[in-house]
N, C-alpha and C positions, 0 to 999 in steps of 0.2 A: 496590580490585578491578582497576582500570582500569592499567595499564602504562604506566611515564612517559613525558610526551608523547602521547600517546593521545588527551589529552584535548582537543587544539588540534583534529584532525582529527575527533574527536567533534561537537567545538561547529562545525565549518563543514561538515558535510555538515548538520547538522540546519537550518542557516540555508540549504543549496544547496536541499534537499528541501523547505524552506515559500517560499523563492522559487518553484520549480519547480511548485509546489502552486497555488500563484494559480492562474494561468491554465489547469494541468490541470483544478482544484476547478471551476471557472466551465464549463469544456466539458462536465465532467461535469454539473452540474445543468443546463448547456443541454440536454445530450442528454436526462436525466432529464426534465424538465419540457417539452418537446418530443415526447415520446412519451407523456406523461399520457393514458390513454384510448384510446390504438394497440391494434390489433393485436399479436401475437404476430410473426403473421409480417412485419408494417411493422417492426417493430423490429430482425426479424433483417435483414430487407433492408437496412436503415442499418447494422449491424453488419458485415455482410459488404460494406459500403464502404473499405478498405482502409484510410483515413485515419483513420477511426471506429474501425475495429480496433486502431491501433496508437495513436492517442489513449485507448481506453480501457483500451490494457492497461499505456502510462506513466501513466495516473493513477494505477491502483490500485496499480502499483510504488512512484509515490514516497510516497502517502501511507500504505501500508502500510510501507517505511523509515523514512518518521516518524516514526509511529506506536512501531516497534520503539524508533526511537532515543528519545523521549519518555520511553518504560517505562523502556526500561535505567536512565534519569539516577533517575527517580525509586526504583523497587527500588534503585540505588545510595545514596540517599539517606539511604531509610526502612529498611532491611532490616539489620539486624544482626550478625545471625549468620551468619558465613560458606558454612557447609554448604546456610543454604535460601535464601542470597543466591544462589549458583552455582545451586542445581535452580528458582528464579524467574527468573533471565537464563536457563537452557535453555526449559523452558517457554514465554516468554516471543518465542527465538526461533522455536519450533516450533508456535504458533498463529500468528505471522507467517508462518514458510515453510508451512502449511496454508490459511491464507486465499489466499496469493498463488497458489496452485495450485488453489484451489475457482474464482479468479477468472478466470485463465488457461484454463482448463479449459471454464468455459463461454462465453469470448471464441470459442475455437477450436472448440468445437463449434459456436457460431451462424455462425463462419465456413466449414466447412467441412462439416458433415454436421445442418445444424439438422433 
């Protein structure tokens, strides 16, 4: 499925992305487990910290390209048939590009109009 050479830049973004992932994965449960029992509105208040903002909208980018890039290898793996290999890599990228925009969406709302 995958176009030749492809597959070099396949295998090191997915390695760039779980590198990248450490230490957003850890901010993120610091944030998470740090706000256990908060308020609603202490949470936007950290949110709308500008640092917080943009840490939490690269976490959920790179571990949501992981994520995609993960699927893709395995539907390439396990999927046979060419016709529902293509409509499971669309799918596939369109609940990726719909989570990253549920995510996005309520980053910028608690930034800007919570």
């Amino acid at each position: 499925m995958r176009p030749d050479k492809s597959g070099t830049r396949h295998f090191w973004q997915q390695r760039a992305t779980a590198v990248a992932n450490v230490p957003l994965v850890l901010f993120l449960l610091w944030f998470i487990i740090s706000h256990l029992g908060a308020a609603r509105a202490d949470v936007v208040a950290s949110v709308q910290n500008p640092i917080t903002a943009i840490l939490l909208t690269l976490s959920f980018a790179s571990i949501l390209w992981h994520m995609r890039l993960g699927m893709e290898m395995v539907l390439e793996d396990y999927v046979q048939d060419e016709r529902m290999l293509r409509t499971c890599l669309l799918l596939n990228t369109l609940f990726t590009a719909a989570m990253a925009l549920a995510a996005l969406y309520a980053i910028l709302k608690m930034v800007f109009g919570a």
